[in-house]
N, C-alpha and C positions, 0 to 999 in steps of 0.2 A: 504494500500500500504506500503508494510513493504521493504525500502531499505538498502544495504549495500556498503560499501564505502572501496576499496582496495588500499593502493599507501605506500608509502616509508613515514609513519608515527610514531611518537614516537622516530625519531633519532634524535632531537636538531637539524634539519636540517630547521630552519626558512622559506626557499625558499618553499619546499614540501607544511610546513603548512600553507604558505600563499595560497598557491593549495587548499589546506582542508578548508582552512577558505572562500575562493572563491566559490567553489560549496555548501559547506552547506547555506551558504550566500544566493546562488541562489534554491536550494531549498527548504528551510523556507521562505523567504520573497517572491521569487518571483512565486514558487508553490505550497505554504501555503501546503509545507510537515511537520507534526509534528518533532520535534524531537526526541519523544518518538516512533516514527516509524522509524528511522537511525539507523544503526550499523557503527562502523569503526572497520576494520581488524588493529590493532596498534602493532606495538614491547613495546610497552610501555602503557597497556590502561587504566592504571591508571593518567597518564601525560596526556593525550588525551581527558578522562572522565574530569579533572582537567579544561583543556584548554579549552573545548566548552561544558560542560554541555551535553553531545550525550552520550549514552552507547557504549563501547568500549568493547572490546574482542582479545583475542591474535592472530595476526598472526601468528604465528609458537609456538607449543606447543616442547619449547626443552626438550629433553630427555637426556641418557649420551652419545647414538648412533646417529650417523646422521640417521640410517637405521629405527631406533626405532623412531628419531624426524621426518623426514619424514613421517610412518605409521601412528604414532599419529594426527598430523597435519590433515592428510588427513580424516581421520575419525571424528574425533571435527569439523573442518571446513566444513564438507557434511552435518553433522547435524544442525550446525546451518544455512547455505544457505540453507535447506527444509524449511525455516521459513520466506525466503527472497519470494519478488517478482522479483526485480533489481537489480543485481551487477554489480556497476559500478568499472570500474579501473582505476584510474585515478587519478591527473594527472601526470606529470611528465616527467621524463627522464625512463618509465619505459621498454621499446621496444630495451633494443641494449644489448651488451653483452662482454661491456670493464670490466664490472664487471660480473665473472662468473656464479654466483647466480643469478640476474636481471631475464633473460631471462628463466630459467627454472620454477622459483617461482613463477612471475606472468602468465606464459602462463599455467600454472597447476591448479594452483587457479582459473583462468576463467574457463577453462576446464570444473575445481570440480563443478563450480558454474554452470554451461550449462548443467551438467547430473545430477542435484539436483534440475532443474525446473526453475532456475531462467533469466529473462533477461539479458544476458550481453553485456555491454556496453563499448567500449574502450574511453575514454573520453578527450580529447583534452590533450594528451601525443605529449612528443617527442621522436622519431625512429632515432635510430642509434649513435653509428657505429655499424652496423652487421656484424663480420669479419669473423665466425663460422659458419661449418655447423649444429652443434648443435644448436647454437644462430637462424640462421634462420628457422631450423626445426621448434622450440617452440614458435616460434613467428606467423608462417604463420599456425599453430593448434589453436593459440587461435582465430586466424582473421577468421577461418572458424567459429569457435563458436558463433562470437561475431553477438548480432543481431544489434546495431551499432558500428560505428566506428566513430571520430572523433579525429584530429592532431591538432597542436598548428602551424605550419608552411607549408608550400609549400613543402620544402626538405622531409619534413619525407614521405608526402604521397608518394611522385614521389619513397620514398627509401622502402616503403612498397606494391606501387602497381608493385616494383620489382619481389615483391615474386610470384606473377602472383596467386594473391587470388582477384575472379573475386565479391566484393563487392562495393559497393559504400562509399570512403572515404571523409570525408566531415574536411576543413580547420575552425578552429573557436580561437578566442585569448586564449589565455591562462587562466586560468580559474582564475589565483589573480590578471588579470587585471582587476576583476568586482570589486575589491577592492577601485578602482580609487576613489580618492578625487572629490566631488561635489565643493566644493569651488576653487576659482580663486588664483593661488599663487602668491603675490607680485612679483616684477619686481627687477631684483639689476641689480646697474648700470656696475659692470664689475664681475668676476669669483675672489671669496676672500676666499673662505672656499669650500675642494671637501672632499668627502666624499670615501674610497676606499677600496673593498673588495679585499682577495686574496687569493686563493687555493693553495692548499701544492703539486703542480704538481710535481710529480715523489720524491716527499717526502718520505722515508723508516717508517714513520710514519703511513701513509697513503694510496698512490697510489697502484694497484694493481702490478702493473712493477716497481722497484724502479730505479733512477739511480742519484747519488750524485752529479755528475756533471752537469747535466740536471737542476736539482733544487739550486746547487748555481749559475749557469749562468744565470738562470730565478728569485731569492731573489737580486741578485747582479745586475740587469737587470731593474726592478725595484724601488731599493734603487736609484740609479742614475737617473733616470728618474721621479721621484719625486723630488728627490734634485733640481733639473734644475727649477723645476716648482718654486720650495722656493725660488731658489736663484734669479731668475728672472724677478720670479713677486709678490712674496710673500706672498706667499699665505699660507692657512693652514691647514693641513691632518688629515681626523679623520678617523681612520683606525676602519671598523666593521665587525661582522661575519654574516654571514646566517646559515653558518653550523658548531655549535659550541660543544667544545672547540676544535675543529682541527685545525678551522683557525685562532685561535686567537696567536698559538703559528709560523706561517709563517708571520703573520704580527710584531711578534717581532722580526723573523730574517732579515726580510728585514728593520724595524727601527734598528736594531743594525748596519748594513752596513753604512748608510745613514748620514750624514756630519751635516745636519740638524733636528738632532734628537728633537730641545729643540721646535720647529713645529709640532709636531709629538703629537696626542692622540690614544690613544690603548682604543677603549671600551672594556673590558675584561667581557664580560656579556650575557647571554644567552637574545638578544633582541626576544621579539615577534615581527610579521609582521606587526603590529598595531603600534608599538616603532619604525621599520624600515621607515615605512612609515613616521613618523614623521621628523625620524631623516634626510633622503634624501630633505623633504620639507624643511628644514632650513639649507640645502647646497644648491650651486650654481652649482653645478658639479658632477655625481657621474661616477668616474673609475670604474667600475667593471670587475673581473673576474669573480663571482658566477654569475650565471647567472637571478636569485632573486633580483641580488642586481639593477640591471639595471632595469627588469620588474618592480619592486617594486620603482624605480626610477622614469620612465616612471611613472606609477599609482600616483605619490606625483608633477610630471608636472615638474621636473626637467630634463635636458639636459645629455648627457650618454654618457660616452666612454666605448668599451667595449673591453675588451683583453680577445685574443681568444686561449681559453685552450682546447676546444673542439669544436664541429664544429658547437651545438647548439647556440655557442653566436654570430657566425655568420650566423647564418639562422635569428635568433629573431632582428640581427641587417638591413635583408636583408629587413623581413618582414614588416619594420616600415618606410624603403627607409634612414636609418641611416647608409650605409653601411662604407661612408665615416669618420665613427667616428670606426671605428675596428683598433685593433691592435693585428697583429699577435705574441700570446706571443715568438714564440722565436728570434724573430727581438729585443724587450729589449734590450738585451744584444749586440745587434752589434751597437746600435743609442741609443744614452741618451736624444736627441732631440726627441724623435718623440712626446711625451707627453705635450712637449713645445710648435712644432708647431701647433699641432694640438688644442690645446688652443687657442693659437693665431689665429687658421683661426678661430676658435668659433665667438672669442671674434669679429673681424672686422663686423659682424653683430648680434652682442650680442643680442639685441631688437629681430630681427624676428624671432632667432633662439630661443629663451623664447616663443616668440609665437606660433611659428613652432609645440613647446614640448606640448605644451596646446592642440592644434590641436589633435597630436597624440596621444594624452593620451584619447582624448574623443574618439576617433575613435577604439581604442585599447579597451577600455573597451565597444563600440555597437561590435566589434568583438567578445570578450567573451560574451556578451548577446545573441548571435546566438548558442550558445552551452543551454538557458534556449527552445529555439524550439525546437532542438533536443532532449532532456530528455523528454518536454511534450509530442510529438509522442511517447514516450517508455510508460509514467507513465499514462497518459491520459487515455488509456485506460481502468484502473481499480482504479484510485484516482477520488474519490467522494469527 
């Protein structure tokens, strides 16, 4: 049983490979798939090889043309999926098309991978935004290909069985919630140290749309709403990345803002998801905007607020009944409290709400254990 592994890897994007380290997870240990039978499609697969000891291979072979990297691509990657049984895609944000490339790359790749023989597999992704007719063409092509399917939330199905592709779409946790800590996290007696991710929204650095003002009302939005938390309760911010080095340089414009800088730690450091993990379990709090950083929160039993830059961190916060812990990012900028009260209501049932997180963090990870049933139906078949 010879499978391969497609998703948004080899970018330093911590969140993704905590995806990658979730399914290889689940199957090595839990359906004693060799690793010498894996592939991963990588932008990077020497980093990839590095990171999990799997043989790794280029997602996109570039050329000097796009027309040329395209043809290429397509030919290299048909060759080696005639060698595959299973190509799974997975997981991610990979189904929407804020980013123009997304939506073509992976619904082509599955495609490559359905006319080369092999099983494909949509693997507990998140869908959407779909705001193109392009974007949903390439999407509801690969959904016909795919011989499963499986979503990370409620929204994405309801936003893919839009497409009126008449499959059966199946909800399962996110696949680095199988990462979940087995041990019980000690209890603190109030909120002293939070932990806080932050994406570079509508950053000229980054974003696909730039807009200057968007992103200093949203760093400046921010900087104030952490300050409140310092000045009030005093607490201490340790600013991290998931997806690095992009974010490490928005977490030092919004410490430059911030009145309370000499509270303030920047890990400036490409953490693995094994490091994240760690690092959220010895916070009391973790803010996040990446959307990893909270999953990966979750997984370490720690309690989450989650500011919402995209509509994914409120589905993932719908999905766990945390919705009351979201904050619309671009409210920041109009209330410097909201991060304060919102603590504050935490804090009034500090105790349950620790145990509450314990609760869901077990339950988060039997929800991604429901994604190891669904592959044995794929692999079962032909894994001796």
């Amino acid at each position: 049983m010879k499978i391969g592994i497609i998703g948004n890897y080899g970018h330093h994007n911590n969140g993704d490979e905590a995806i990658l380290m979730g399914i290889l997870k689940q199957l090595t240990e839990e359906l004693a798939i060799s690793k010498t039978d894996i592939v991963i499609f990588s932008h990077n697969p020497e980093n990839t090889e590095e990171r999990y000891g799997v043989r790794a291979i280029p997602l996109l072979s570039r050329k000097k043309s796009l027309l040329l990297t395209i043809l290429t691509t397509l030919k290299a990657n048909y060759l080696r999926m005639k060698e595959l049984d299973v190509l799974i895609i997975g997981g991610g944000g990979l189904l929407m098309d804020l980013y123009k490339r997304d939506a073509p790359l992976y619904a082509t790749l599955g495609m490559l991978g359905h006319y080369a023989g092999c099983k494909v597999v949509i693997y507990g992704v998140g869908a959407g935004p779909i705001r193109t007719k392009a974007g949903a063409f390439f999407i509801k092509q690969l959904l016909k290909k795919a011989q499963q399917i499986s979503v990370r939330d409620e929204s994405s199905r309801e936003l893919l069985q839009s497409l009126q592709v008449k499959k059966e779409i199946e909800v399962i946790g996110d696949p680095a919630l199988f990462l979940a800590r087995s041990s019980k996290k000690m209890q603190r007696d109030s909120v002293r140290q939070i932990a806080v991710t932050a994406v570079p929204y509508y950053s000229s650095q980054y974003w696909p749309t730039t807009d200057e003002q968007k992103y200093q009302q949203y760093i400046s939005g921010m900087a104030q709403n952490l300050d409140e938390l310092i000045r009030q309760k005093g607490v201490h911010i340790t600013f991290f990345s998931t997806k690095y080095p992009q974010d490490v340089q928005v977490t030092k414009d919004i410490a430059s803002f911030m009145q309370y800088r000499d509270k303030v730690v920047i890990i400036d450091q490409n953490l693995y998801p094994s490091e994240i993990l760690s690092l959220c379990e010895s916070h009391d709090l973790v803010i996040g905007t990446r959307l990893h950083s909270l999953i990966l929160g979750i997984a370490a039993k720690t309690p989450v607020i989650g500011v919402g830059y995209h509509p994914k961190v409120q589905h993932f916060l719908t999905a766990i009944q945390q919705l009351d812990r979201y904050i619309a990012i671009e409210k920041l900028s109009q209330d410097d409290q909201l991060m304060l009260q919102m603590v504050n209501e935490i804090e009034k049932n500090w105790s349950e709400v620790q145990q509450r997180i314990e609760m869901i963090s077990e339950n988060m990870k039997n929800e991604a254990e429901k994604g190891i049933q669904l592959l044995q139906r794929i692999i079962g078949e032909k894994h001796v």
